[in-house]
C-alpha positions as CSV (number, residue, x, y, z in Angstrom):
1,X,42.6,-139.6,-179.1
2,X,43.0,-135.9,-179.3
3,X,43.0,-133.9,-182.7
4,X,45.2,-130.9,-182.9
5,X,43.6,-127.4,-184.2
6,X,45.4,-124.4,-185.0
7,X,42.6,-121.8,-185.6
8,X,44.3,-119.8,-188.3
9,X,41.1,-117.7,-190.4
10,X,41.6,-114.4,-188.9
11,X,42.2,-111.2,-191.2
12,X,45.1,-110.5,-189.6
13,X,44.0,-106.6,-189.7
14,X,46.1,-105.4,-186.7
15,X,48.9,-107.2,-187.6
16,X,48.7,-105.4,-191.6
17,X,49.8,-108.9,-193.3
18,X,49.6,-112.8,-192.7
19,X,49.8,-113.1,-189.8
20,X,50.4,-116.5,-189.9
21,X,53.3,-116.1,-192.4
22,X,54.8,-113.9,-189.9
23,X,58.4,-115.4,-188.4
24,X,59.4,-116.0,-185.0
25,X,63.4,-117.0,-184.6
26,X,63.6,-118.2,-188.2
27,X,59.7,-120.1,-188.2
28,X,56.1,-119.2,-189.1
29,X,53.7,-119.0,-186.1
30,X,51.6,-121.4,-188.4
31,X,54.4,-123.5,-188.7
32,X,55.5,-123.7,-184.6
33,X,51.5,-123.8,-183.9
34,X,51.1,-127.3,-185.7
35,X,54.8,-128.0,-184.4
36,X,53.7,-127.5,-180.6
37,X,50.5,-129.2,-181.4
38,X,52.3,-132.3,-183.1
39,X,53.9,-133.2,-179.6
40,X,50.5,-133.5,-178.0
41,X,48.1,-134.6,-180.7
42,X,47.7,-137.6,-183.1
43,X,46.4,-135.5,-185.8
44,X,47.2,-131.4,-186.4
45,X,44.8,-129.7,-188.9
46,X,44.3,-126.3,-189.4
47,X,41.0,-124.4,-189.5
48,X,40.0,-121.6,-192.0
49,X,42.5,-121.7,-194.1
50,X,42.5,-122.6,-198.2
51,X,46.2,-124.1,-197.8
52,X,49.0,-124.8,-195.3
53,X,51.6,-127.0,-193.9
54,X,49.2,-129.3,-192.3
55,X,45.8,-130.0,-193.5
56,X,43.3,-127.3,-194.1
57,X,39.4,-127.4,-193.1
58,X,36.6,-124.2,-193.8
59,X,35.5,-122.7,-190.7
60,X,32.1,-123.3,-189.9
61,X,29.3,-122.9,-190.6
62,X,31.2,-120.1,-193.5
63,X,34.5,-117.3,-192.9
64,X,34.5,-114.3,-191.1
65,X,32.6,-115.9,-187.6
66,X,35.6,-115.4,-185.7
67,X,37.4,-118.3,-184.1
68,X,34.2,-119.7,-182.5
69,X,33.7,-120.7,-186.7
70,X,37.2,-122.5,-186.5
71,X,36.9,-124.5,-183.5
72,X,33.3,-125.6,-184.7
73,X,34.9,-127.0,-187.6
74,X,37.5,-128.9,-185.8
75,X,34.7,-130.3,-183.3
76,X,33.1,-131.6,-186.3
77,X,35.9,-133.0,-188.2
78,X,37.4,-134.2,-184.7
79,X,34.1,-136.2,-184.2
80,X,33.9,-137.4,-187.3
81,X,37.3,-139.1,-187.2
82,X,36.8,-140.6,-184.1
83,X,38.5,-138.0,-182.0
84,X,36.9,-137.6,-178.5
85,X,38.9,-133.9,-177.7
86,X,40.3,-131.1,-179.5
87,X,43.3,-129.7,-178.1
88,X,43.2,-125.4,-180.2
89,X,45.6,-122.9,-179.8
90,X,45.3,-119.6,-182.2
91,X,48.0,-119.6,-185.0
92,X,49.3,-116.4,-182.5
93,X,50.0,-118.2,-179.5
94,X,52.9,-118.7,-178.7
95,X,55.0,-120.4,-176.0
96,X,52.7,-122.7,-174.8
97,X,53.9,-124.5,-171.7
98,X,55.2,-127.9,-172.2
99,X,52.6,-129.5,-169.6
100,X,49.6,-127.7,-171.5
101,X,47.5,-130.9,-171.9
102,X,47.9,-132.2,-168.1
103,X,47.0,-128.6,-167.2
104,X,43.8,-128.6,-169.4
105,X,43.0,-132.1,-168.7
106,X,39.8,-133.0,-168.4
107,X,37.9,-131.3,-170.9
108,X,36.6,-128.8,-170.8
109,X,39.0,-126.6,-169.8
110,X,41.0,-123.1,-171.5
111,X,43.8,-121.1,-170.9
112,X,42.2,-117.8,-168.7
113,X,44.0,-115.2,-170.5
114,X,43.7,-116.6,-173.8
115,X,41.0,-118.7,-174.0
116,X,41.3,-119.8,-177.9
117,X,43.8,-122.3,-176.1
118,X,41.7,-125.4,-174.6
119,X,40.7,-128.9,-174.6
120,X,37.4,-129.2,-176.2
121,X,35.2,-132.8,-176.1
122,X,33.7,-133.5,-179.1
123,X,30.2,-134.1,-177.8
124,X,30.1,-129.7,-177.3
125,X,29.9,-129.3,-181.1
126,X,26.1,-129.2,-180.7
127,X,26.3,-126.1,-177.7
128,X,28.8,-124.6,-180.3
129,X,26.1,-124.5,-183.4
130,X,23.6,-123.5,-180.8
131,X,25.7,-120.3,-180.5
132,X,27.2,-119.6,-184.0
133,X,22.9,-120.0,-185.0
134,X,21.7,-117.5,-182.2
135,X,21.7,-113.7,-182.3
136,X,23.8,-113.6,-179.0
137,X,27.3,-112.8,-178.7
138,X,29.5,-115.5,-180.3
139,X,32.5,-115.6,-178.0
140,X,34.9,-118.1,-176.8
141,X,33.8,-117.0,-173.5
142,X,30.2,-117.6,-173.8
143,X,31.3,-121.1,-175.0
144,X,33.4,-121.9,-172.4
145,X,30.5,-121.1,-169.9
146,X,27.9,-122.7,-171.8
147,X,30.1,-126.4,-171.6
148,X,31.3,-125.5,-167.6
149,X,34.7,-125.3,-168.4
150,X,37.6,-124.7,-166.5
151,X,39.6,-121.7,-166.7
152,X,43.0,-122.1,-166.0
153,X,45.2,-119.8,-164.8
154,X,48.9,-120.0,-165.9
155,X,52.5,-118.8,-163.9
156,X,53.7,-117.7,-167.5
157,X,50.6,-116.6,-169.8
158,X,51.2,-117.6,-173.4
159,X,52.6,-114.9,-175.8
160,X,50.0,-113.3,-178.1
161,X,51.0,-112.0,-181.4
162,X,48.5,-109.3,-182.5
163,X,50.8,-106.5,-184.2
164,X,54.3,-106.1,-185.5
165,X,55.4,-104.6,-182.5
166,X,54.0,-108.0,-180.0
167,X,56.1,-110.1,-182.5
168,X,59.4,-108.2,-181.9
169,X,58.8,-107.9,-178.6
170,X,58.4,-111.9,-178.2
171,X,61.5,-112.4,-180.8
172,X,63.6,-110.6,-177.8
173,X,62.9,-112.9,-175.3
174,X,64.9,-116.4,-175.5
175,X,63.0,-118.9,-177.4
């Protein structure tokens, strides 16, 4: 079984407001994040958030740890349900290709240019706590390394909504 994670606890500070409020053809990013996720996963739930359209975990081990802090939390929620992956995509990412799990599959594997987009096994959540507890850098990266996963490299790179400007630019292209 694979639990769905949007990793949504980011300040948003490029874009100027919530982000994930943000609309794209009439929808929330949050909104067509757990959508996209919903076709792939049994479960969708949504990391560092207080409230949202699916539910809502704390990042861990606390806020403000970057996405490496979201995806922890889903590892351990994901685990403790009896999930044995975690398919994440950023609450920005957008246009994910319809194949994305058969491309990621077997875990561990993430999108090269964006790699907050990946298939995580549970069993990593104890490389990831190594991490967010060290003084190194705490980078999606570095985790992906750590766990040998695969980077894979896609035709059509997902969009990647960081200002006003990338989500105008996306909204001209055909959805």
């Amino acid at each position: 079984m694979i639990l769905g994670l949007v990793l949504a606890g980011g300040r948003s500070s490029r874009f100027g407001s919530d982000k994930a409020l943000a609309e794209l053809n009439g929808q929330t990013l949050i909104s067509r994040a757990i959508e996209n996720l919903s076709g792939w996963c049994e479960q969708v739930i949504i990391a560092g958030r207080e409230t949202g359209p699916a539910p809502c975990i704390p990042d861990w081990p606390r806020p403000g740890m970057g996405p490496l802090a979201g995806l922890a939390a889903g590892l351990h929620h994901a685990r403790d349900a009896g999930f044995e992956a975690v398919l994440s995509c950023g609450v920005d990412s957008v246009d994910l290709p319809e194949d994305l799990p058969l491309l990621l599959d077997p875990a561990p594997a993430c999108v090269a240019s964006q790699p907050i987009i990946g298939l995580w096994p549970t069993g990593a959540a104890p490389v990831l706590e190594r991490i967010l507890s060290g003084n190194g850098k705490h980078s999606l990266h570095v985790f992906a390394q750590s766990i040998g996963a695969r980077c894979v490299e896609l035709a059509q790179p997902p969009g990647n909504v960081n200002t006003p400007a990338d989500l105008a630019a996306i909204g001209q292209r055909k959805d």
